[in-house]
LOROMI-646850 format. One record per residue (C-alpha): x, y, z. Coordinates in steps of 0.1 Angstrom, whole numbers, always signed. Last residue first. Layout:
node x:X&y:Y&z:Z $
...
***
This chain:
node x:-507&y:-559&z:-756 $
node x:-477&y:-554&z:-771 $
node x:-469&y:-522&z:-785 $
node x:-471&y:-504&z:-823 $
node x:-460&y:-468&z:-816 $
node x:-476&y:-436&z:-828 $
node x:-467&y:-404&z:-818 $
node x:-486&y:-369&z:-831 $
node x:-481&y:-332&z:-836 $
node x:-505&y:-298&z:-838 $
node x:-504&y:-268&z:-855 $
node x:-523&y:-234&z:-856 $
node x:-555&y:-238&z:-834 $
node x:-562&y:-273&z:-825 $
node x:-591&y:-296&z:-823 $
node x:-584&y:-333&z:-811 $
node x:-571&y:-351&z:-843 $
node x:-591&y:-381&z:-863 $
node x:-570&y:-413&z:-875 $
node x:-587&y:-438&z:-895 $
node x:-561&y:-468&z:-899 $
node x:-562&y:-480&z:-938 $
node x:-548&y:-512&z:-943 $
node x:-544&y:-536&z:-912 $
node x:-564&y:-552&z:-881 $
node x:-552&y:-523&z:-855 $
node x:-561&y:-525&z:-822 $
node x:-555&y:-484&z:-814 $
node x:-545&y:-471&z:-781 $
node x:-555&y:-437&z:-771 $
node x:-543&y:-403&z:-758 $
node x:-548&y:-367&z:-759 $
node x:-539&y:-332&z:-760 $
node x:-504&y:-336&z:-740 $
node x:-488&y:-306&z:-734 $
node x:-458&y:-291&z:-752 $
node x:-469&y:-256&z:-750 $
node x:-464&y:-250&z:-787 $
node x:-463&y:-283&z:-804 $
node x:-496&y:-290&z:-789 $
node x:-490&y:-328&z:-786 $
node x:-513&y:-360&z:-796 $
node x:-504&y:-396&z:-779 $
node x:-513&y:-425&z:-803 $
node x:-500&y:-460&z:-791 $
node x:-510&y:-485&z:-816 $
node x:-520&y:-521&z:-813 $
node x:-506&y:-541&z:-846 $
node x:-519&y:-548&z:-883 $
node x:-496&y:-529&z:-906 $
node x:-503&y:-494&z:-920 $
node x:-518&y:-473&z:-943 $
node x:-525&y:-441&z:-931 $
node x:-562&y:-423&z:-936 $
node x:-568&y:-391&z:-925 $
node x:-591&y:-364&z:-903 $
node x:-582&y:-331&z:-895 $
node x:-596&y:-307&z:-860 $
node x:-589&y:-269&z:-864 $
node x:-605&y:-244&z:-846 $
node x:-587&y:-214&z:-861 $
node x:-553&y:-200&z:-873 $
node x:-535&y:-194&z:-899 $
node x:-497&y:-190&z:-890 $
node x:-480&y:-158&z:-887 $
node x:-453&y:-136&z:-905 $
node x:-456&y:-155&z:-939 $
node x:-489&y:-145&z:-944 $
node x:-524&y:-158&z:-959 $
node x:-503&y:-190&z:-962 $
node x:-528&y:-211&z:-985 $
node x:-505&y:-214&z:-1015 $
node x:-486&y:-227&z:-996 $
node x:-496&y:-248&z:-966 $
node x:-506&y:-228&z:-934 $
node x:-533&y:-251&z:-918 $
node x:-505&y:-271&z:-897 $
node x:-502&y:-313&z:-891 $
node x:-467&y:-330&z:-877 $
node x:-470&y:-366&z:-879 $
node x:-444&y:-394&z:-864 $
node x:-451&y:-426&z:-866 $
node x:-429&y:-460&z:-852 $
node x:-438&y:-496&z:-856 $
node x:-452&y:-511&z:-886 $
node x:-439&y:-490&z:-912 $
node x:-411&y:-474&z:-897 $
node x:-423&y:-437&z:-906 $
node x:-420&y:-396&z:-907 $
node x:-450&y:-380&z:-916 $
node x:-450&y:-344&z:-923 $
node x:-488&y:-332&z:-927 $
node x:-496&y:-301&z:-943 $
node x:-543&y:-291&z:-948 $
node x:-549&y:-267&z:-970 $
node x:-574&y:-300&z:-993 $
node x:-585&y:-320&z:-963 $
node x:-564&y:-356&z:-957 $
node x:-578&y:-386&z:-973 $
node x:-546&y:-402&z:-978 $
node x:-516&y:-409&z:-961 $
node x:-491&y:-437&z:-968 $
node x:-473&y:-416&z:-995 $
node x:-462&y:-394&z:-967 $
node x:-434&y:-418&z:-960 $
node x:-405&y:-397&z:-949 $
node x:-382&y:-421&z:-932 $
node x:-379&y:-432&z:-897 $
node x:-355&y:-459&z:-890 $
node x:-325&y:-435&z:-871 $
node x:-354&y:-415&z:-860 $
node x:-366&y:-434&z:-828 $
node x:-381&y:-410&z:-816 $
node x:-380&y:-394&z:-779 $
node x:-352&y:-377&z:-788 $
node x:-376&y:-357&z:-816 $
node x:-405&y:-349&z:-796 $
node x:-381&y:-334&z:-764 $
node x:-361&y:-315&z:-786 $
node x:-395&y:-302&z:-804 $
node x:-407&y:-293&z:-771 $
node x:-374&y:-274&z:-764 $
node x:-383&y:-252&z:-798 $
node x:-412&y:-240&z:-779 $
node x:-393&y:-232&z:-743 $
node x:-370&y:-214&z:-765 $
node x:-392&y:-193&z:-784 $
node x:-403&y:-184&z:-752 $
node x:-376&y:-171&z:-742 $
node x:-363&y:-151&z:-766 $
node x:-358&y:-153&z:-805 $
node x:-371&y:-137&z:-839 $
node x:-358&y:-125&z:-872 $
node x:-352&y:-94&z:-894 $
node x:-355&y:-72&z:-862 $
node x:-377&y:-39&z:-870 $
node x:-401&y:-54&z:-842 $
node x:-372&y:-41&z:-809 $
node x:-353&y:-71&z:-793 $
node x:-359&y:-73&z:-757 $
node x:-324&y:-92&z:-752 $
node x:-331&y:-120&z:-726 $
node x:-308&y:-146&z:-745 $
node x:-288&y:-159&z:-719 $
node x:-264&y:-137&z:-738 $
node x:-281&y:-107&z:-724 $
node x:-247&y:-80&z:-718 $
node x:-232&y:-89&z:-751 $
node x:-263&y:-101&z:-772 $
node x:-286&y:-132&z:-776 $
node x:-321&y:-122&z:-778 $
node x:-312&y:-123&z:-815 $
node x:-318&y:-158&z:-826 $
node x:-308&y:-177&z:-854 $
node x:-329&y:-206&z:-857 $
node x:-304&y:-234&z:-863 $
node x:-322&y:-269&z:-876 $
node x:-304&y:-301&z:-885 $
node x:-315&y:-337&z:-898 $
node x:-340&y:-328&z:-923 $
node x:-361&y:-356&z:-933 $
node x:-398&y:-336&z:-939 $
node x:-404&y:-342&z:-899 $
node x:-371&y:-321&z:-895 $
node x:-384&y:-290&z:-919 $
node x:-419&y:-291&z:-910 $
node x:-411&y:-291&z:-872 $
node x:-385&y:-263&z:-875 $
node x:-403&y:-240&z:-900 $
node x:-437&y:-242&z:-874 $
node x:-413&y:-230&z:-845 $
node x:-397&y:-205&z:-867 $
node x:-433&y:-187&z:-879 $
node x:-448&y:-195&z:-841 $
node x:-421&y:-178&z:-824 $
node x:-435&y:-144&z:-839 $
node x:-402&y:-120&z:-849 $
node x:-410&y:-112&z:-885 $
node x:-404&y:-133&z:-917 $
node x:-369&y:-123&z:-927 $
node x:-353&y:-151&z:-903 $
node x:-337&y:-184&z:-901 $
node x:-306&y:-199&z:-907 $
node x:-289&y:-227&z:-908 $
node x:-316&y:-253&z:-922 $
node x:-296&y:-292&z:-926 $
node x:-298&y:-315&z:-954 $
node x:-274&y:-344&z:-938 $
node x:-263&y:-367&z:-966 $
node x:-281&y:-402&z:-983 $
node x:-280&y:-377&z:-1018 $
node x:-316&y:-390&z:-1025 $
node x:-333&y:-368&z:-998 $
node x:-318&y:-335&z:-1025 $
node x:-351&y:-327&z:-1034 $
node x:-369&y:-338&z:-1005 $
node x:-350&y:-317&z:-981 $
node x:-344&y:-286&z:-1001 $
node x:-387&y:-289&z:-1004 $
node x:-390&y:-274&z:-968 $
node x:-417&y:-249&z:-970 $
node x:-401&y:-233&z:-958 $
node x:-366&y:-229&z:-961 $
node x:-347&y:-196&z:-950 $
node x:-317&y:-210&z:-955 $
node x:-301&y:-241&z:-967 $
node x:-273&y:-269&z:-959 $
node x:-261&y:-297&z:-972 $
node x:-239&y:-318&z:-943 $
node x:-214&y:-346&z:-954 $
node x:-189&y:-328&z:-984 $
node x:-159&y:-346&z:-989 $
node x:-171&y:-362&z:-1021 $
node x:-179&y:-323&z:-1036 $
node x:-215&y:-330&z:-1051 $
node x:-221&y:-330&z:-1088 $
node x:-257&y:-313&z:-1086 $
node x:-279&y:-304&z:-1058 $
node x:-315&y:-293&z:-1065 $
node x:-322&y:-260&z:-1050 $
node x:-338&y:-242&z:-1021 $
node x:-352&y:-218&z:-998 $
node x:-320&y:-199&z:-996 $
node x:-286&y:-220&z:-1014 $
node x:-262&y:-249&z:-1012 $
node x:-241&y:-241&z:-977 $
node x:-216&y:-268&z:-979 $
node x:-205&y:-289&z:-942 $
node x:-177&y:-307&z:-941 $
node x:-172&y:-333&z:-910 $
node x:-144&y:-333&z:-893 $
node x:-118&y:-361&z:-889 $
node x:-114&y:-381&z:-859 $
node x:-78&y:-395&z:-859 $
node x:-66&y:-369&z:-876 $
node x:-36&y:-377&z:-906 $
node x:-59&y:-367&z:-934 $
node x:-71&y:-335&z:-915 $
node x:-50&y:-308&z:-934 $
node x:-58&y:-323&z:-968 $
node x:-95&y:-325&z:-959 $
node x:-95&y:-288&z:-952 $
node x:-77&y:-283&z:-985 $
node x:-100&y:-300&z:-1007 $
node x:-136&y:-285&z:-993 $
node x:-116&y:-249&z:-998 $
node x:-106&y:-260&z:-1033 $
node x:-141&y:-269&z:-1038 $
node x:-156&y:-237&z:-1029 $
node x:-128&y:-219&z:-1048 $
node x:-141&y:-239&z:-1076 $
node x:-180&y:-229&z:-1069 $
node x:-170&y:-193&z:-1071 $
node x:-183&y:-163&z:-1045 $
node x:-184&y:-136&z:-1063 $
node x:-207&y:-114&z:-1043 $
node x:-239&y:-141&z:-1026 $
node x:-243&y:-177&z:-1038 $
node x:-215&y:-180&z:-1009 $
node x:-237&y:-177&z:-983 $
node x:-220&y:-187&z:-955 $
node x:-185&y:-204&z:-965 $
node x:-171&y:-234&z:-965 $
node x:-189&y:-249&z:-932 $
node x:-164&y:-271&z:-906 $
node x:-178&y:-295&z:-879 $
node x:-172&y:-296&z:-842 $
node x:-183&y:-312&z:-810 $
node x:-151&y:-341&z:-809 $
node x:-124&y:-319&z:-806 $
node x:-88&y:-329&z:-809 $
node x:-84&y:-317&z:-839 $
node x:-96&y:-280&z:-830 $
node x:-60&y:-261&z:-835 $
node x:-51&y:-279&z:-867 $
node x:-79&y:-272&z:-884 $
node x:-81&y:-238&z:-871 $
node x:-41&y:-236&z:-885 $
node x:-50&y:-253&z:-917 $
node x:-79&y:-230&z:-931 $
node x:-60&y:-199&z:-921 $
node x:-29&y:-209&z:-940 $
node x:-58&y:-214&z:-970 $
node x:-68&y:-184&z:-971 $
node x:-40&y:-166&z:-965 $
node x:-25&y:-187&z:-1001 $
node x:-58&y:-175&z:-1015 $
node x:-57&y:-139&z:-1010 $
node x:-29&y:-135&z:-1033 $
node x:-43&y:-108&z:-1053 $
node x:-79&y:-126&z:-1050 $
node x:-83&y:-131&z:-1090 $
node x:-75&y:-161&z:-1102 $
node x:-91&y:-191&z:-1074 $
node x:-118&y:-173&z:-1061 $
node x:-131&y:-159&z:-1029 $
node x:-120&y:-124&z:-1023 $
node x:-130&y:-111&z:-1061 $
node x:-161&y:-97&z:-1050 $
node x:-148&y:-78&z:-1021 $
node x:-126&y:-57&z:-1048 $
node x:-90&y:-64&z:-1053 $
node x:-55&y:-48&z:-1036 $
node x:-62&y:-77&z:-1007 $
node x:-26&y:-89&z:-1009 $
node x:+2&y:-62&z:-998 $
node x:+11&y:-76&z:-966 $
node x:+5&y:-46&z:-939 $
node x:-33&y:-52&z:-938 $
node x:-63&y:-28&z:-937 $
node x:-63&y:-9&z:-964 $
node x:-49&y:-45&z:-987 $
node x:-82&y:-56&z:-974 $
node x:-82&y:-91&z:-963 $
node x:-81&y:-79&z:-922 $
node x:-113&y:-67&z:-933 $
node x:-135&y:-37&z:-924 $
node x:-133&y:-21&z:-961 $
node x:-151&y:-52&z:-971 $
node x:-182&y:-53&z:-950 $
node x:-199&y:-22&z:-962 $
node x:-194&y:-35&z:-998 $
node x:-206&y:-18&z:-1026 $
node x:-223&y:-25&z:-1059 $
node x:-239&y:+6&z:-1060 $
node x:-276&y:-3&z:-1064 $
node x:-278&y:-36&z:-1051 $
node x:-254&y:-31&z:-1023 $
node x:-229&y:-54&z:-1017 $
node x:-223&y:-83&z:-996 $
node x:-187&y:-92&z:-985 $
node x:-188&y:-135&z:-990 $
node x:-180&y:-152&z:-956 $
node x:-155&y:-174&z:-943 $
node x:-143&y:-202&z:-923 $
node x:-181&y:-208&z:-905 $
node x:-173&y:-235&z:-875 $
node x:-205&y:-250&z:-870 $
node x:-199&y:-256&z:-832 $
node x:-217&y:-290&z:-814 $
node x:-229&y:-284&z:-782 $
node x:-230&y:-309&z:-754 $
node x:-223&y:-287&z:-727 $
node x:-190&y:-296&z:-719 $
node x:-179&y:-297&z:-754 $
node x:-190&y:-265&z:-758 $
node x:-170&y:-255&z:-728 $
node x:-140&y:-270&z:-746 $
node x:-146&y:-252&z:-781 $
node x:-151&y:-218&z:-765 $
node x:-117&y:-223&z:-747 $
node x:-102&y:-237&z:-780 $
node x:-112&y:-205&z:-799 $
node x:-105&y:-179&z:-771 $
node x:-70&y:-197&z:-771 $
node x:-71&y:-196&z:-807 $
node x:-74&y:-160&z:-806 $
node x:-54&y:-146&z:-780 $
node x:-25&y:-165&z:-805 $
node x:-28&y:-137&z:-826 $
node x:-9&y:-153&z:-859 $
node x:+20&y:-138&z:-881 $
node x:+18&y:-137&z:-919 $
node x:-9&y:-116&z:-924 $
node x:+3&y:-90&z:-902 $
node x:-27&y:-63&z:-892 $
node x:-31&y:-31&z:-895 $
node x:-28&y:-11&z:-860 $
node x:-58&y:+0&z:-845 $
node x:-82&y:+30&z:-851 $
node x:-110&y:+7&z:-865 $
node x:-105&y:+5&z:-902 $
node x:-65&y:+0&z:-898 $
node x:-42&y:+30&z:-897 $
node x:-11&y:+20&z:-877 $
node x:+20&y:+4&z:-883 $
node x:+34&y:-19&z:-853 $
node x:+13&y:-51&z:-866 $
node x:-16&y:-65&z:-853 $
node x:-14&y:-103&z:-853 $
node x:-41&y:-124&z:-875 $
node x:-64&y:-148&z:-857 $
node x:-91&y:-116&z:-855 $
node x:-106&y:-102&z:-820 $
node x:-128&y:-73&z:-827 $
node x:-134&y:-59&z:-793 $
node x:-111&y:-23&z:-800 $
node x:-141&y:-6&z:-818 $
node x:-172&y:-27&z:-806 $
node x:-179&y:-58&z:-820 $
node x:-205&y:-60&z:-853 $
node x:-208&y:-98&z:-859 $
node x:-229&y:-96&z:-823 $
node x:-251&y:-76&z:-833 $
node x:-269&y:-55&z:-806 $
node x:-299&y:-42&z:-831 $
node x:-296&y:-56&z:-863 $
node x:-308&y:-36&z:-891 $
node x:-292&y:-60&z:-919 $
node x:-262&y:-39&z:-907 $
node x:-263&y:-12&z:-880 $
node x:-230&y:-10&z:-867 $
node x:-207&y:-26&z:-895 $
node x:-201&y:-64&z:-897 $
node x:-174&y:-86&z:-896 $
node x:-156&y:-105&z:-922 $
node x:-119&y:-119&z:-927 $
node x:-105&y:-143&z:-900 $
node x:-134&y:-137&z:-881 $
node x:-143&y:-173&z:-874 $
node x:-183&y:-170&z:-876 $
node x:-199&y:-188&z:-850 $
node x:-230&y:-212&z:-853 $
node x:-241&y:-233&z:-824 $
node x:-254&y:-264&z:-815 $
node x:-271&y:-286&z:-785 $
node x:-300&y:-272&z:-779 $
node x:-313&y:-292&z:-742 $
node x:-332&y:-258&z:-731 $
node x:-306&y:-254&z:-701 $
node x:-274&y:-262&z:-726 $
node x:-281&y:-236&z:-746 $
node x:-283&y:-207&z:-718 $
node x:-253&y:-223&z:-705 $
node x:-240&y:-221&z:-741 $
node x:-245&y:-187&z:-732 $
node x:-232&y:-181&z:-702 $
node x:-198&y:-197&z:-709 $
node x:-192&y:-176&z:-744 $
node x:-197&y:-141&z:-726 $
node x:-197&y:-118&z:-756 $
node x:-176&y:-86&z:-753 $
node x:-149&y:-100&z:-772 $
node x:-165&y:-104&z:-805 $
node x:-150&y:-127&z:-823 $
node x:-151&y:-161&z:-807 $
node x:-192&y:-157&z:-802 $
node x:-199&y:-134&z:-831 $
node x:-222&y:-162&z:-852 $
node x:-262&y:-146&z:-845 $
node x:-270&y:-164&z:-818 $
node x:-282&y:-199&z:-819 $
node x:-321&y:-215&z:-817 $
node x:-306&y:-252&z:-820 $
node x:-318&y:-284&z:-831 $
node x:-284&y:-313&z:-843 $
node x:-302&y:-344&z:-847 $
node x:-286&y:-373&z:-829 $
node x:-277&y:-412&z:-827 $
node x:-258&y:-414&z:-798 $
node x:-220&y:-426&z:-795 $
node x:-206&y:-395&z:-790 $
node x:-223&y:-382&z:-822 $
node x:-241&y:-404&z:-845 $
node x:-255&y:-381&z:-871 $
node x:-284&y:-378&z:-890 $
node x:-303&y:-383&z:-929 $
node x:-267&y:-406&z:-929 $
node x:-292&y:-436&z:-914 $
node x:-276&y:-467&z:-904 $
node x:-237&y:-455&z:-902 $
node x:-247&y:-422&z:-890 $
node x:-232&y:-391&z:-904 $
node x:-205&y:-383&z:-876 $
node x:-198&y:-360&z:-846 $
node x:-166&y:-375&z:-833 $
node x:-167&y:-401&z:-804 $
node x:-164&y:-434&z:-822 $
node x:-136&y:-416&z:-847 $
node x:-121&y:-406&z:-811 $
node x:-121&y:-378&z:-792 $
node x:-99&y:-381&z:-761 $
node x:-78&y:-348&z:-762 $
node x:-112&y:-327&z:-755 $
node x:-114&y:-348&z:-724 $
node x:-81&y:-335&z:-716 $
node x:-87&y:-301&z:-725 $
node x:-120&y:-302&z:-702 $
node x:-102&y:-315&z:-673 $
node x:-83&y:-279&z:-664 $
node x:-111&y:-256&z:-670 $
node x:-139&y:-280&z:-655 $
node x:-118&y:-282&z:-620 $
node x:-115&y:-242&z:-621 $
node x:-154&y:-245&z:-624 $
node x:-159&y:-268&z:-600 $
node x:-138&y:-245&z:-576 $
node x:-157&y:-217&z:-581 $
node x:-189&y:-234&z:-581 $
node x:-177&y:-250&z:-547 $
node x:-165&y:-216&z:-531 $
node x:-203&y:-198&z:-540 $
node x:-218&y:-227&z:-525 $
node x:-199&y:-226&z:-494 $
node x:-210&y:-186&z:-495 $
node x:-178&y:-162&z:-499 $
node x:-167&y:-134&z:-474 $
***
């Protein structure tokens, strides 16, 4: 016997399966994820402006058949993240054991890898399979694609579709534990191209015919997510990484906008530029989103602020597994400008993908619950902006203690916001951690005469830590914090009295 309630969620969620297509069908150039028209630092998506914040999994959600797609962007949904980052599949997966990940999710179990290409009748591919066709498709896996697609729409998450993926190699030897699992490996395909090295793959001269499969793949996932309004397409991850060429990168760029100049709602391009940072030269035209890993602090922003694009951080990780390390990089990085921010998180696994995997210390990142609940706060602090007229505008602060970081995003006049931590470079002590202490700072911000709504915000529990209003006669408004112990935030709002 079922419960009433148990009936209704099964038949809400047969209801949900056959209207979400149809609503998929409806996106519009209103509708589609967009750089906004007032302020291309963000997006205006479904009619909202919005910053894309996110602590994702790490990028096996279509590929890996184990993982439950629903419950996870559940699990997103519930802490109001409203991205994710998955890895198509059409040429890289991980080994067991890589980057010493336990549970990846880019490393599928033998006989769970799901690829868009169609196994053959010929065995002797990597895994005990047949090799696969390159010239027919696996039509399993653009229905897996569309269906996580459609309850991503559901949920309000955008997908960073990832097309492809450089096949990193050893320092010492100069070999690839990803290539020899490839469909793209001559090894592993029935074809014929794929007779290169990994290092080779992703350039215009030398992939033994890679390219044209390339690009096939390119427009079929095109084609397939066109009516979608919650997605965007990255070149490549990584691709300063094993041979990866700036003119294949371009090409790529070149053909996906080729196979979406008849949409209706095109797809924004995203470019992976470097980690940490770098200065970005002679931009692709038909590239919208910039983005960076591992940067903190966040000078990819500010160099590139000029370009009027998205500067996004994809990826986090290689600094431990405390929450306050990621929490601290996603406040500095979106109150320096930035307009997106993945974590990448590995509490989600096959079996825990509401992100309740007790991840051992060795992992090269961080996740979990609380993490969560702390990177919800910043949700919360950054929807409740205004940030379509916020710039940053830390040039109207002074006086501020030597070790001491502010952020300061500002509408001169009428909207503040100010993210303050004691763990500037060069006075990190250590990357893993924030310095901590019993902190209270004291600055000077030039602003117009007005009544100001101040309202202070521990960052990590998301409580208020105090309140006032300021009468305001103009120049240099004294601003003191309450004592905090490794970060703290602050909203100011000129109001009427």
């Amino acid at each position: 016997m079922h419960s009433p309630h148990a009936v209704l969620a099964t038949v809400m969620l047969c209801f949900l399966s056959w209207a979400a297509p149809s609503a998929a069908a409806d996106a519009t150039r209103e509708s589609v994820l967009q750089l906004h028209p007032g302020n291309p630092h963000c997006f205006l998506w479904r009619g909202k402006p919005t910053i894309l914040i996110t602590s994702g999994e790490h990028y096996g959600s279509v590929l890996n058949l184990e993982f439950d797609n629903a419950k996870y962007l559940k699990t997103l949904e519930k802490y109001g993240f409203n991205l994710t980052r998955t890895f198509c599949g059409a040429s890289y997966l991980e080994p067991v054991g890589a980057f010493n990940i336990k549970e990846n999710t880019l490393a599928p179990k033998a006989g769970r890898y799901l690829a868009p290409w169609a196994r053959s009748d010929q065995p002797g591919a990597w895994d005990g399979g047949n090799k696969w066709d390159l010239t027919k498709w696996n039509e399993d896996y653009f229905k897996r694609f569309r269906d996580f697609a459609t309850q991503a729409a559901l949920r309000s998450v955008v997908i960073e579709v990832n097309l492809f993926c450089p096949f990193y190699e050893d320092k010492k030897t100069r070999e690839s534990a990803m290539w020899p699992l490839s469909p793209f490996n001559a090894a592993n395909n029935i074809n014929g191209p794929g007779t290169v090295s990994g290092h080779d793959v992703y350039t215009l001269d030398k992939s033994g015919g890679l390219l044209a499969v390339q690009e096939s793949f390119v427009r079929r996932i095109v084609e397939e997510l066109k009516n979608f309004d919650n997605v965007y397409y990255e070149i490549c991850n990584e691709p300063y990484f094993a041979g990866v060429t700036i003119e294949w990168q371009r090409h790529i760029a070149d053909v996906i906008s080729e196979a979406q100049k008849d949409h209706p709602a095109k797809k924004l391009i995203s470019q992976n530029i470097a980690n940490h940072t770098a200065r970005i030269e002679n931009p692709h035209p038909a590239v919208s989103i910039f983005t960076f890993h591992y940067t903190y602090p966040p000078l990819a922003v500010e160099q590139n602020y000029a370009l009027n694009k998205v500067i996004g951080e994809n990826e986090t990780g290689f600094r431990g597994t405390a929450d306050e390390v990621y929490r601290n990089e996603a406040w500095d990085f979106l109150l320096a400008g930035g307009g997106l921010f993945n974590n990448l998180d590995y509490s989600f696994t096959s079996g825990h993908e509401d992100g309740s995997f007790a991840y051992p210390p060795s992992q090269p990142g961080g996740g979990g619950a609380s993490c969560h609940q702390q990177l919800a706060v910043l949700v919360k602090f950054m929807n409740g902006l205004d940030f379509v007229h916020l710039k940053p505008a830390n040039k109207f602060v002074t006086g501020l203690a030597e070790g001491t970081s502010i952020r300061l995003l500002a509408n001169s006049g009428k909207e503040y916001a100010v993210y303050l931590h004691r763990s500037p470079a060069p006075a990190w002590k250590d990357n893993k951690k924030l310095n901590s202490g019993e902190f209270q700072d004291t600055f000077t911000l030039e602003a117009p005469a007005a009544s100001y709504d101040m309202e202070w915000l521990d960052p990590e529990s998301g409580k208020t830590l105090g309140k006032e209003t300021s009468r305001h006669a103009g120049g240099g408004l004294q601003i003191t914090s309450p004592e905090y112990t490794k970060d703290i935030a602050l909203h100011i709002k000129a109001v009427s009295l």
